[in-house]
C-alpha positions as CSV (number, residue, x, y, z in Angstrom):
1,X,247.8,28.4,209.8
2,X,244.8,27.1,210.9
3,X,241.3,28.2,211.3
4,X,241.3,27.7,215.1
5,X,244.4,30.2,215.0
6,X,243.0,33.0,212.8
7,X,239.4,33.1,214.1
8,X,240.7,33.1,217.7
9,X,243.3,36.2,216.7
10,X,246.4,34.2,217.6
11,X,247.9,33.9,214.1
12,X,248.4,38.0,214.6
13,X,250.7,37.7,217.9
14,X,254.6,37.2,218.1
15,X,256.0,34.1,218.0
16,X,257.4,34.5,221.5
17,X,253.6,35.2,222.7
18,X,252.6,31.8,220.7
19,X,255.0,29.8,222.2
20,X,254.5,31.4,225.5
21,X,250.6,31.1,225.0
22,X,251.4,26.9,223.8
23,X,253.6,26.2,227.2
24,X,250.9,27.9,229.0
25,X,248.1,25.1,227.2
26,X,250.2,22.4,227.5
27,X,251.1,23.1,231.5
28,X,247.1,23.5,232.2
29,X,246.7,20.1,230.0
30,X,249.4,18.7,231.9
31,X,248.1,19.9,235.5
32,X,244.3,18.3,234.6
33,X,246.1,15.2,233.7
34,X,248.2,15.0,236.4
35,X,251.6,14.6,234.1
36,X,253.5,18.3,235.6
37,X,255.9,17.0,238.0
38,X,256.6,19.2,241.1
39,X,258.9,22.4,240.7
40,X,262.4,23.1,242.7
41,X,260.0,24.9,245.1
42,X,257.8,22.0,245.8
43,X,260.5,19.7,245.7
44,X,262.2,21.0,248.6
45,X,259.6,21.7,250.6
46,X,258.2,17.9,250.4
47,X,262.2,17.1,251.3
48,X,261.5,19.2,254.0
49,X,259.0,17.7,255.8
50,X,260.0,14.3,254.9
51,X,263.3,15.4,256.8
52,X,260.9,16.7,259.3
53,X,259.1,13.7,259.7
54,X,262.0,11.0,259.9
55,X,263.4,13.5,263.0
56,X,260.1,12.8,264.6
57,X,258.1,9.8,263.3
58,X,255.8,9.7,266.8
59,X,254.6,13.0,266.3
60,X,252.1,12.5,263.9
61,X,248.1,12.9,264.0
62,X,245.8,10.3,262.8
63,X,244.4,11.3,258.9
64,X,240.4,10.9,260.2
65,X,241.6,13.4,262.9
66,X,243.3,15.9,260.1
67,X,240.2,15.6,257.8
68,X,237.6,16.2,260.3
69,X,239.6,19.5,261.1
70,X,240.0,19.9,257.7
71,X,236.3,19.8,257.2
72,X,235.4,22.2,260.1
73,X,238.1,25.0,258.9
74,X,236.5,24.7,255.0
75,X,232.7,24.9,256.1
76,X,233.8,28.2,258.3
């Protein structure tokens, strides 16, 4: 094993916890990169407001409009 391993204790956990503890590093690698696509859960709810959306494409608010708001909410 490797240096890294023993001097940061993981060489002494389960396997399961080491390849639990690698998914984990390679998901928060993943998320910085921008490479984890979405989940079932995120999935559907994008579906659902792009089914939302085509049932009323006129109701919509202009994105300097949303931001501003945005903005306002976050400074609070």
């Amino acid at each position: 094993m490797g240096h890294a391993l023993h001097k940061l204790g993981i060489d002494s956990i389960s396997v399961e916890e080491r390849i639990s503890l690698g998914q984990d590093m390679w998901d928060s690698v993943a998320i910085e990169a921008g490479l984890l696509l979405p989940g079932i859960t995120e999935m559907d709810e994008l579906n659902r407001r792009l089914d939302e959306d085509d049932a009323d494409p006129a109701d919509t608010r202009d994105w300097s409009i949303i931001k501003t708001d945005a903005i306002a909410r976050w400074k609070r």
